[in-house]
GUVEXRO-972769 format. One line per 5 residues: number of its first residue (from 1); for each residue x, y, z of N, C-alpha, C, O. Coordinates in steps of 0.05 Angstrom, whole numbers. Example, Ala and Ser with C-alpha at 12.3 -4.5 7.8 and 13.67 -1.06 7.14 Angstrom:
2
1	264:-114:156:246:-90:156:264:-66:156:285:-66:169  257:-45:142:273:-21:143:258:1:157:268:23:161
//
This chain:
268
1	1541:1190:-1122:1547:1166:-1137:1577:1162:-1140:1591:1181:-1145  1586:1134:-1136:1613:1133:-1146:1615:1107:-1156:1600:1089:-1151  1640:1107:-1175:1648:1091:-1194:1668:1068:-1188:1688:1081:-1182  1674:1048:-1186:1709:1053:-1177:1707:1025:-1205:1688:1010:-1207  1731:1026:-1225:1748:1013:-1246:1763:1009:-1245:1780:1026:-1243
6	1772:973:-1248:1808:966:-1257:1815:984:-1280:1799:988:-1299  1835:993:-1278:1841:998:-1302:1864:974:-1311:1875:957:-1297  1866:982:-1337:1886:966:-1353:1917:957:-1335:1928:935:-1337  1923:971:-1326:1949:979:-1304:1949:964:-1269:1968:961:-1255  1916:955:-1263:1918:939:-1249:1909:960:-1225:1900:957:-1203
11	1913:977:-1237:1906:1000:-1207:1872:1014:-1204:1861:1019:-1226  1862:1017:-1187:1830:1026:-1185:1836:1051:-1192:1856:1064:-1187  1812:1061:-1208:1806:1089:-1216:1773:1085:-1195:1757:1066:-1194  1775:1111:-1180:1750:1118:-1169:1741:1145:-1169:1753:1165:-1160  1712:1143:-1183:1699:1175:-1183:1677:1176:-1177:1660:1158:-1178
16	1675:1203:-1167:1644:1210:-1153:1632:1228:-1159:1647:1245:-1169  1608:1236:-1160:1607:1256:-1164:1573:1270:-1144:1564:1249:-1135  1559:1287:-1138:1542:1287:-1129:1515:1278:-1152:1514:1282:-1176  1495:1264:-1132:1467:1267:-1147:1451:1288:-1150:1445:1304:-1133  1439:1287:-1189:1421:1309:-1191:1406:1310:-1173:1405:1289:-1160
21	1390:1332:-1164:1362:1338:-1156:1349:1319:-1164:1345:1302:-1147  1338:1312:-1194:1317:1291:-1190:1316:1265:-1175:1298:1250:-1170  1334:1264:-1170:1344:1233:-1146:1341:1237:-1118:1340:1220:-1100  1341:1263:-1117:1335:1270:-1086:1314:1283:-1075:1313:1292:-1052  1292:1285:-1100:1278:1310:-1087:1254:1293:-1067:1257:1269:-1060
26	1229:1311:-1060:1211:1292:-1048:1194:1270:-1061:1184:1251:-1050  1194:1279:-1092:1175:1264:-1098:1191:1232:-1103:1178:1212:-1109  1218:1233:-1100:1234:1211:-1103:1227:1189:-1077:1234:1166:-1079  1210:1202:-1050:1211:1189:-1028:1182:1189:-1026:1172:1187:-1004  1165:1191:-1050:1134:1184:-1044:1129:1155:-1055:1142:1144:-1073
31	1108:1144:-1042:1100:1118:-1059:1091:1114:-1075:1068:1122:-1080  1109:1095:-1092:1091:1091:-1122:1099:1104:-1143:1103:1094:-1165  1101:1131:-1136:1117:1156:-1152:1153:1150:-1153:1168:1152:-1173  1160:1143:-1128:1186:1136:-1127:1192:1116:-1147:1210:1125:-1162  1187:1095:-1154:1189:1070:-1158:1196:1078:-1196:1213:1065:-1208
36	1179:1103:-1210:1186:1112:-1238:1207:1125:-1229:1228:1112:-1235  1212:1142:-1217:1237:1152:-1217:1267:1128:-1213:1287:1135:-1224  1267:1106:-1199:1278:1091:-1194:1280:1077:-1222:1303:1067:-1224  1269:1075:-1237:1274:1064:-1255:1281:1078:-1273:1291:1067:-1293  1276:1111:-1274:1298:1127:-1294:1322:1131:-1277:1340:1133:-1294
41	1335:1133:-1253:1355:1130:-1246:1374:1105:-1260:1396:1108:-1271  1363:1086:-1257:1370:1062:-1266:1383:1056:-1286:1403:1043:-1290  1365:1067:-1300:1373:1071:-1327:1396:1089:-1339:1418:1082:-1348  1384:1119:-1335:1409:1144:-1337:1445:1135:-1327:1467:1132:-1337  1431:1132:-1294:1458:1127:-1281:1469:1101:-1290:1493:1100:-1295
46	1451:1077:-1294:1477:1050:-1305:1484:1049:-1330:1498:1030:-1338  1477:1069:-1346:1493:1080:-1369:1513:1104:-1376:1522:1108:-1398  1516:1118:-1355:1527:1136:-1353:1559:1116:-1338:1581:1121:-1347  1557:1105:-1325:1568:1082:-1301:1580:1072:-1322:1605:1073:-1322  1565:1059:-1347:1581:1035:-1370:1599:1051:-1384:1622:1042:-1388
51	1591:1075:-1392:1602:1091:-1411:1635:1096:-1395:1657:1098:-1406  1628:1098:-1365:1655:1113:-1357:1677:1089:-1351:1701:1088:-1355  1660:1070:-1341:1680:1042:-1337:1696:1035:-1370:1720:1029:-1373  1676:1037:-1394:1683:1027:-1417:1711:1048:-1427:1733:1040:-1434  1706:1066:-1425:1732:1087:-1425:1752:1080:-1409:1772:1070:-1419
56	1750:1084:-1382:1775:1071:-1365:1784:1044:-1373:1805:1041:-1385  1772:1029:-1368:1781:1002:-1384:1802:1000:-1399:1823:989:-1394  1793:1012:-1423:1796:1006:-1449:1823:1026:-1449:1836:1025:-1469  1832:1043:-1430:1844:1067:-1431:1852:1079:-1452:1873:1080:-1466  1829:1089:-1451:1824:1114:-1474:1809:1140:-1462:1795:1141:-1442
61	1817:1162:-1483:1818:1191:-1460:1782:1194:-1460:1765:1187:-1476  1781:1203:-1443:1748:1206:-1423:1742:1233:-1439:1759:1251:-1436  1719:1239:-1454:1712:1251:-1458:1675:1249:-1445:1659:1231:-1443  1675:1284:-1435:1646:1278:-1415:1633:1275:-1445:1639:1284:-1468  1605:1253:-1431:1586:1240:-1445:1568:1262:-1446:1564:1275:-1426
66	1549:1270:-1476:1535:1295:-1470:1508:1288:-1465:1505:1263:-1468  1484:1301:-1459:1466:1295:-1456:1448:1280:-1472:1436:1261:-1463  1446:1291:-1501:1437:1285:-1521:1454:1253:-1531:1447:1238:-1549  1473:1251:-1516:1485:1210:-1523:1460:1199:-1498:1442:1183:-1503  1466:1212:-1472:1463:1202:-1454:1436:1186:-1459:1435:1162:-1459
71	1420:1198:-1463:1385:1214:-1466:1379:1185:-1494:1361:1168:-1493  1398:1187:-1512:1397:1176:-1534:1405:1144:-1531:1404:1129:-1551  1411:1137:-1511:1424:1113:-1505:1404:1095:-1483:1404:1070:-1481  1388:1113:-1465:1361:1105:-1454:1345:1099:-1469:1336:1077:-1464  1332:1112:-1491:1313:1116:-1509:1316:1087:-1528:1296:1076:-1535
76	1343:1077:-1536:1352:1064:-1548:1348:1032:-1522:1339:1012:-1534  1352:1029:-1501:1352:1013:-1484:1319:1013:-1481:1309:990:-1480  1303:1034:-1478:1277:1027:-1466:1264:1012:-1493:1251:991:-1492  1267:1022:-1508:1255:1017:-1538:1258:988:-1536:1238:975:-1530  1282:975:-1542:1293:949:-1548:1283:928:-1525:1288:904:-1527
81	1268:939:-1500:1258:922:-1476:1237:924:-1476:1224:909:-1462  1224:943:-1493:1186:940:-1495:1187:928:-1514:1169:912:-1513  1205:925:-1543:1198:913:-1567:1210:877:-1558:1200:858:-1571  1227:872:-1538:1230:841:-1539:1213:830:-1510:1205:806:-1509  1209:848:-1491:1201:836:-1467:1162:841:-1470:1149:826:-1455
86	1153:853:-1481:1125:873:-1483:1115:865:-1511:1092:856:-1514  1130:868:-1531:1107:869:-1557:1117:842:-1572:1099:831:-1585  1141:832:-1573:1135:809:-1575:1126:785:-1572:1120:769:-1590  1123:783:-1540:1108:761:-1530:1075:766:-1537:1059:749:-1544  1070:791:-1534:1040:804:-1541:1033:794:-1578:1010:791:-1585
91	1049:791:-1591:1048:787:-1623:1049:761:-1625:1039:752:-1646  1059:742:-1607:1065:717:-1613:1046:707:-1600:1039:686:-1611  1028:714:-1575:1008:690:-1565:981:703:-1588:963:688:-1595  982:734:-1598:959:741:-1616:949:720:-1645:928:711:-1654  978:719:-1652:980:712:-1676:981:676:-1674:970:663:-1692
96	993:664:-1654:996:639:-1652:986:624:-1639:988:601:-1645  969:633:-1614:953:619:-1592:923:633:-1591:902:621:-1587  923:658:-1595:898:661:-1592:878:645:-1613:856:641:-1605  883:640:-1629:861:630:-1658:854:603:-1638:839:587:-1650  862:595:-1611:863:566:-1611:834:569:-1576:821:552:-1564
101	836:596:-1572:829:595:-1543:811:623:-1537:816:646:-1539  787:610:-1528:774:643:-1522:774:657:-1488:760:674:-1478  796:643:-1479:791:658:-1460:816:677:-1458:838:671:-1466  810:705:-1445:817:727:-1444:849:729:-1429:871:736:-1437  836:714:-1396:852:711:-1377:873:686:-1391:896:694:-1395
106	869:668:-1395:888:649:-1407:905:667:-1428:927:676:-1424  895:670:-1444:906:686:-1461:933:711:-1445:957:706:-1445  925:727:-1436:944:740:-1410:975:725:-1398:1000:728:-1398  953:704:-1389:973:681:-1372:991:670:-1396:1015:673:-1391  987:663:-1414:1006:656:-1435:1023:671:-1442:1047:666:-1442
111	1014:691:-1450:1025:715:-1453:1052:726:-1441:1070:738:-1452  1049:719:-1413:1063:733:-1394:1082:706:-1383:1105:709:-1375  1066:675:-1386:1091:660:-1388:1114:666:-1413:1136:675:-1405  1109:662:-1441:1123:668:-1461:1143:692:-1449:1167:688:-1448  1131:720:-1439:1155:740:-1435:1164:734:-1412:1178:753:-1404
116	1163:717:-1396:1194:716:-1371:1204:689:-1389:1228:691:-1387  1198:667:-1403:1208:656:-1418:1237:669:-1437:1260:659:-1440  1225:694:-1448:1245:703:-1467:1260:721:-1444:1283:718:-1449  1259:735:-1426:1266:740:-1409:1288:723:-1395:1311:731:-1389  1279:702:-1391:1301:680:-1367:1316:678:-1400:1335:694:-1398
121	1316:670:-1419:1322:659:-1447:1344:680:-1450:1365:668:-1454  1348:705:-1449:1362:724:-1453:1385:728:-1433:1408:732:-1439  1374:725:-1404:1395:726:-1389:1415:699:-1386:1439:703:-1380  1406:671:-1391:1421:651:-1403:1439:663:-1432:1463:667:-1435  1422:664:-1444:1450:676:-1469:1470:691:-1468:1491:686:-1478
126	1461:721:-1450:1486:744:-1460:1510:732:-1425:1529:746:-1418  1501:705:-1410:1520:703:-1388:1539:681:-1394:1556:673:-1379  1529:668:-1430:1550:655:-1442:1573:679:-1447:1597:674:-1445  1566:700:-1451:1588:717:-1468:1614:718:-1440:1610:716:-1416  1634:723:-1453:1658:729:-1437:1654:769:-1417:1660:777:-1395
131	1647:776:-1430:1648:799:-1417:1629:803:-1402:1629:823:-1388  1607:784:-1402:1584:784:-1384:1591:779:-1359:1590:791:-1338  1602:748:-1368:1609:742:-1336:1624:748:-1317:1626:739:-1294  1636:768:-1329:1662:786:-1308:1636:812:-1296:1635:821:-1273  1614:821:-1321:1601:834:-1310:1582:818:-1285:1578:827:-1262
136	1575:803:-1291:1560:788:-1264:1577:777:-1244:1570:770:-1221  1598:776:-1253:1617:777:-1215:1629:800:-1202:1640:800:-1180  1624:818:-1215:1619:850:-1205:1597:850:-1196:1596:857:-1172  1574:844:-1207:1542:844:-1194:1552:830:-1159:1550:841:-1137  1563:802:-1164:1564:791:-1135:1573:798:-1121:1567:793:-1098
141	1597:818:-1131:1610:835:-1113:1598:853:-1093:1602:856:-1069  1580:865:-1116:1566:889:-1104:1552:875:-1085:1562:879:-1062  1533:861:-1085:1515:840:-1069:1531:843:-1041:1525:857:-1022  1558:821:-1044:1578:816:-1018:1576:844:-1005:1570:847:-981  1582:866:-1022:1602:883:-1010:1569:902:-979:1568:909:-956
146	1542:900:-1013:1519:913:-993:1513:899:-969:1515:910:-948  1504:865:-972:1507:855:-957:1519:859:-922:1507:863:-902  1553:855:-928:1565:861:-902:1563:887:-900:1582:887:-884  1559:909:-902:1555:932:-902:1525:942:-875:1522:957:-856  1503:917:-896:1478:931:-876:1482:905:-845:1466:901:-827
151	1506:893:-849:1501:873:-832:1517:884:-804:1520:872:-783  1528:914:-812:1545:920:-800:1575:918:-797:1587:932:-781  1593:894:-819:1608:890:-820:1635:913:-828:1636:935:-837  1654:893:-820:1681:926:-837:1681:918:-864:1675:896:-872  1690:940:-879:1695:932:-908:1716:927:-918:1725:941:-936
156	1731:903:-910:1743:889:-925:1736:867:-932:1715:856:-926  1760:855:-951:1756:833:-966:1747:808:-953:1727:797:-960  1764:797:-932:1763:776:-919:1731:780:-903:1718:759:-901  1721:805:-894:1701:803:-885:1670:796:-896:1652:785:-884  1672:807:-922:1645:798:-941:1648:775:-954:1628:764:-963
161	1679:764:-958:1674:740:-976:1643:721:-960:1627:710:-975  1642:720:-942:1625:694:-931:1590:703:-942:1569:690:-948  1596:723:-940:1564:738:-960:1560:730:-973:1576:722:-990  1527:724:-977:1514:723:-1002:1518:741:-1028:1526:764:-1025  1512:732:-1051:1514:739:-1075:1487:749:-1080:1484:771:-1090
166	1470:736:-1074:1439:757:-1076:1434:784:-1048:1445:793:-1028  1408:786:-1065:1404:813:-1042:1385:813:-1056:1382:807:-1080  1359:826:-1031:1335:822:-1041:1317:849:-1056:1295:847:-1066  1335:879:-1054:1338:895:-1067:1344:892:-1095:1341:909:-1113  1355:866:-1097:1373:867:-1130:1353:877:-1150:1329:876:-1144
171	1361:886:-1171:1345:897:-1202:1337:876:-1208:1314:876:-1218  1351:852:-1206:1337:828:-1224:1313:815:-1208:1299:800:-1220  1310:819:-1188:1279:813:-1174:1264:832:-1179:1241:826:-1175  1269:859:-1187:1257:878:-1199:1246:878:-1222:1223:887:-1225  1257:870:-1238:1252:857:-1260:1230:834:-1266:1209:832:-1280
176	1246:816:-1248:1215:792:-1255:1193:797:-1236:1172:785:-1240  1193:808:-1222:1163:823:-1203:1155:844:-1224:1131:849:-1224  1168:856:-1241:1160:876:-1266:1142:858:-1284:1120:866:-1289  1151:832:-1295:1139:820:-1309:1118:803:-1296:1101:795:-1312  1115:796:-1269:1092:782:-1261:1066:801:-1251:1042:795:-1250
181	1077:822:-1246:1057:843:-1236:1043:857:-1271:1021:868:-1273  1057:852:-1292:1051:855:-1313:1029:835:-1326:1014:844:-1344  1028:811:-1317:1006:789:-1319:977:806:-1316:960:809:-1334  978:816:-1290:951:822:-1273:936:846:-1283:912:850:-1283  963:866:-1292:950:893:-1299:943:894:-1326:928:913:-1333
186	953:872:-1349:946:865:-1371:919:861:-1368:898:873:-1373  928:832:-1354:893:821:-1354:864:838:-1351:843:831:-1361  871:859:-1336:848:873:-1323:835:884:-1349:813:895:-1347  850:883:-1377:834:907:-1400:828:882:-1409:806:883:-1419  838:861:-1411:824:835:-1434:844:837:-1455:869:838:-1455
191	819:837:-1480:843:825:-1502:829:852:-1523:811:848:-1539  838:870:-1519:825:890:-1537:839:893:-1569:851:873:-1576  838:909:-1582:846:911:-1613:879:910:-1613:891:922:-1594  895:896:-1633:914:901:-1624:939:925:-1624:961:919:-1614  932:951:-1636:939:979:-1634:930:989:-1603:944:1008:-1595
196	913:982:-1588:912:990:-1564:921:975:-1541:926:983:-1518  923:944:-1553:938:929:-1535:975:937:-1526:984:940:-1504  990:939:-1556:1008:951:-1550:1013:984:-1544:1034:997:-1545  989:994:-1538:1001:1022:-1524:1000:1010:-1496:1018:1010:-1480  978:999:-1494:974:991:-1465:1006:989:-1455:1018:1005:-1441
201	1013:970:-1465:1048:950:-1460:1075:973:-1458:1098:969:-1450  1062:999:-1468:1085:1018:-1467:1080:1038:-1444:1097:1044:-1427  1050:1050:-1448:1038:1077:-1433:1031:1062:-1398:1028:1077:-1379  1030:1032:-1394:1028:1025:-1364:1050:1014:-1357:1049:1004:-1334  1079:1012:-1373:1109:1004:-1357:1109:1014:-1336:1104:1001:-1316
206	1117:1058:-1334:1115:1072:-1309:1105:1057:-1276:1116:1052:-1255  1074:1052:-1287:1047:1042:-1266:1062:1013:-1257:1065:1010:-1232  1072:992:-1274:1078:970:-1261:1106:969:-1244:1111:955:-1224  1121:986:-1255:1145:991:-1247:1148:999:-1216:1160:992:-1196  1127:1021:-1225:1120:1041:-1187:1114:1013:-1176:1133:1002:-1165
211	1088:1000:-1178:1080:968:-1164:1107:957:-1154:1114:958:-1130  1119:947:-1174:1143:929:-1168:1161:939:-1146:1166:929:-1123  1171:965:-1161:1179:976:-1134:1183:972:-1104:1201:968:-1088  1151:976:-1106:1147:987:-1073:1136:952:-1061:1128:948:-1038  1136:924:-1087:1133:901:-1073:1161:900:-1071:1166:894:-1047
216	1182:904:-1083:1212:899:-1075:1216:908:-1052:1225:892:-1036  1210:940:-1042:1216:953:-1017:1201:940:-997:1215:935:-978  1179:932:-996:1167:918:-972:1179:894:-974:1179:884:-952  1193:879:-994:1193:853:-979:1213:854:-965:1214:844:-942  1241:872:-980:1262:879:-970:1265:874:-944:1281:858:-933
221	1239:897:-928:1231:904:-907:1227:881:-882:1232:882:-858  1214:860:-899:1203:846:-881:1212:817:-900:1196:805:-914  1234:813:-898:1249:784:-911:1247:765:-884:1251:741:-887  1243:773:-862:1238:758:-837:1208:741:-840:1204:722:-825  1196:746:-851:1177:747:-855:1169:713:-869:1177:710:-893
226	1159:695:-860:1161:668:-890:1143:670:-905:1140:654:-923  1124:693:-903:1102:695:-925:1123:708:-946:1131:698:-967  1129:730:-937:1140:755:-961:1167:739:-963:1181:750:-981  1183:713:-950:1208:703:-959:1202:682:-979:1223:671:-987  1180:674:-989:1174:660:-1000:1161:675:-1033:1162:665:-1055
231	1153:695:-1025:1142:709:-1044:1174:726:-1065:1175:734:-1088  1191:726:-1047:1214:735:-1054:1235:722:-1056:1256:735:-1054  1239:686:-1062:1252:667:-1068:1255:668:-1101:1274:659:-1115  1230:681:-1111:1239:667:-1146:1268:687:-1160:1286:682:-1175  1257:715:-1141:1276:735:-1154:1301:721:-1142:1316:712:-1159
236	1308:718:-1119:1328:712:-1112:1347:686:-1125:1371:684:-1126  1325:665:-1134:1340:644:-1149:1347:650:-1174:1364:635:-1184  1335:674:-1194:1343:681:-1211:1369:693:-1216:1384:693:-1236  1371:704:-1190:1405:724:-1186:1418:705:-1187:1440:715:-1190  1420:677:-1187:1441:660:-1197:1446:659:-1219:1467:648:-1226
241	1426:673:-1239:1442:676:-1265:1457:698:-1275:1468:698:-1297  1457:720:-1257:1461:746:-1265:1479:757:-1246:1488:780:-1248  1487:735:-1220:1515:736:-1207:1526:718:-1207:1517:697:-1216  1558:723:-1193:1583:695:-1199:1596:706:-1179:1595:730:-1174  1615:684:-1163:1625:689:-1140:1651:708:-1154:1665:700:-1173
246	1655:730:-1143:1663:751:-1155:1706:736:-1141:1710:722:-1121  1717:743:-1151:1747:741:-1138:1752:765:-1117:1736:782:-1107  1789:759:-1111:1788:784:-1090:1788:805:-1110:1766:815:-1109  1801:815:-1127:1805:841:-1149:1773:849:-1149:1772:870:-1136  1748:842:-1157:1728:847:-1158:1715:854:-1133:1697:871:-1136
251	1718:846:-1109:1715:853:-1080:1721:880:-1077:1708:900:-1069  1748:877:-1084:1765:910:-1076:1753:924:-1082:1744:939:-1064  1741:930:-1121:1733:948:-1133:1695:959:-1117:1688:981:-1111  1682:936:-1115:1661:946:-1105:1661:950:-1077:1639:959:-1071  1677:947:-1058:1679:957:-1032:1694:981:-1041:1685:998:-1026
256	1717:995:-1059:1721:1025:-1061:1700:1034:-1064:1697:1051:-1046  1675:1033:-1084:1662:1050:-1090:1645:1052:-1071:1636:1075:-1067  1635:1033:-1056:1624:1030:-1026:1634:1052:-1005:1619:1067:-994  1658:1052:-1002:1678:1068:-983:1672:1093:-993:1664:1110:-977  1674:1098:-1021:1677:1131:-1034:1647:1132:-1026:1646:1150:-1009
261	1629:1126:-1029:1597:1138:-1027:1598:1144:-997:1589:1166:-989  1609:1125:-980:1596:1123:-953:1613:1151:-939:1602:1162:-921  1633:1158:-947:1659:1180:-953:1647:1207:-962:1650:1228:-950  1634:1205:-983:1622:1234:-1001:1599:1238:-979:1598:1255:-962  1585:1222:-982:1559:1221:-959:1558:1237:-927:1544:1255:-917
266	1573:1226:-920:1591:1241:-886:1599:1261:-886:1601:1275:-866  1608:1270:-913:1615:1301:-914:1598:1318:-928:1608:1340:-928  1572:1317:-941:1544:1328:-935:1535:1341:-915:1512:1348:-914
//
C-alpha cells in the first residue's frame, strides 16, 4: 500500500508499507468470500490512509495510529452506515408506508428506493463541503491515473489527463450495487417482526457485499459487453458526484502513489 500527500510546503510526502496477510491470503482470492474481506480492507486501510494524510497535511508530528483507534474508528463508521443507510429507511417505510399497503414486495421496493434516496441525498450534501471536493478530485485522480495505467499508458501528467474520471471498479458502484442487490435479498424474508427485520439489515451486509463484489468484478471483466455496460452505467453516472476533474498537483500525487506501489511490487 502506498500513500503519497501534499504537504503544507508544497512537496509530496510518500509512504508504503507492505500488506497484512489478511489481504493476501487465499481466502482473499475465493468467490464471494473475497468480496467481505474487500470490504474490511476498505474500510481499515481508507482509514488508516485519512488518518496519515490528515497528519501530513495539517503538519503535525505522526504518531502511529494504534489498533484499538484503528478498530474503533471502523466500528464507529460501520455503525453510522447501518443506522442511516439500513435501519432508517427500514423504520420509515414501517412506520409510514406500511399502514397504507399490504404488499410485502412493494413494501421492500420502497424501502430500498427511500435508502439509495438518502444515499444519493448524502453524497449531494457532504460534496457541498469544501474539503470534500478537493477529496473527490483526488478520487478523479485516482480514476485518471488507474485508467491510463491498465490502458498501458506512461505515468505522467500530460498522459492521463484525457482519461476518464470513472472506473468501473470504483467503490461508489460498489456501493449502489450494495444497495440494489439489498432490495432482493430483503425481499426474499418479507416483512417479518421488526427486531428481526433489523438484524436481518446488519447480520446479511457481509452476504450482499460478497454479491456486489463479485457483480462489480464481472462487469469490470466484461464492460465490452452492452448487456453488463448497461447494467454498469448507473454506478458509473453516480461517480459524477463523488469525482471532479482533478488539476495537475492532484495528478502528480495519485500517479506517485501509483509509481511507489508499482515500485514496492517489482521488488517482491
Amino acid at each position: 500500500m502506498a500513500i503519497a500527500v501534499r504537504r503544507p510546503d508544497g512537496e509530496l510526502d510518500i509512504a508504503s508499507q507492505p500488506l497484512a496477510s489478511i489481504y493476501k491470503g487465499r481466502l482473499r482470492n475465493m468467490p464471494f468470500i473475497r468480496g467481505i474481506f474487500v470490504l474490511i480492507e476498505t474500510l481499515t486501510l481508507g482509514i488508516q490512509a485519512l488518518f496519515h494524510s490528515a497528519q501530513v497535511a495539517s503538519a503535525e508530528d505522526e504518531d502511529e495510529i494504534s489498533p484499538a483507534a484503528m478498530w474503533g474508528s471502523v466500528a464507529i463508521a460501520i455503525a453510522f452506515a447501518i443506522a442511516l443507510f439500513f435501519i432508517a429507511p427500514l423504520l420509515l417505510t414501517r412506520y409510514l408506508i406500511d399502514p397504507y399497503i399490504a404488499s410485502d414486495l412493494v413494501s421492500n421496493l420502497i424501502e430500498g428506493i427511500i435508502r439509495m434516496g438518502i444515499f444519493i441525498a448524502y453524497l449531494w450534501l457532504i460534496s457541498l463541503m469544501p474539503d470534500i471536493k478537493t477529496v473527490f478530485a483526488y478520487h478523479g485522480a485516482e480514476h485518471k491515473a488507474v485508467n491510463a495505467y491498465e490502458a498501458g499508458m506512461p505515468l505522467e501528467i500530460g498522459a492521463v489527463k484525457s482519461y476518464s474520471t470513472s472506473h468501473a471498479r470504483c467503490g461508489t458502484s460498489f456501493l449502489l450495487a450494495v444497495l440494489v442487490i439489498a432490495i432482493v435479498v430483503f425481499a426474499l424474508f418479507g416483512r417479518p417482526a421488526m427486531w428481526l427485520s433489523i438484524l436481518y439489515r446488519i447480520v446479511l451486509i457481509p452476504a450482499i457485499a460478497a454479491i456486489s463484489y463479485e457483480f462489480i468484478r464481472f462487469g469490470a471483466a466484461h464492460s465490452e459487453n452492452l448487456v453488463v455496460r448497461s447494467l454498469l452505467a448507473p454506478g458509473l453516472i453516480l461517480q459524477s458526484m463523488t469525482t471532479r476533474e482533478p488539476n495537475d498537483n492532484q495528478l502528480e500525487t495519485a500517479l506517485s502513489a501509483l509509481e511507489k506501489v508499482i515500485e514496492a511490487d517489482s521488488n517482491v
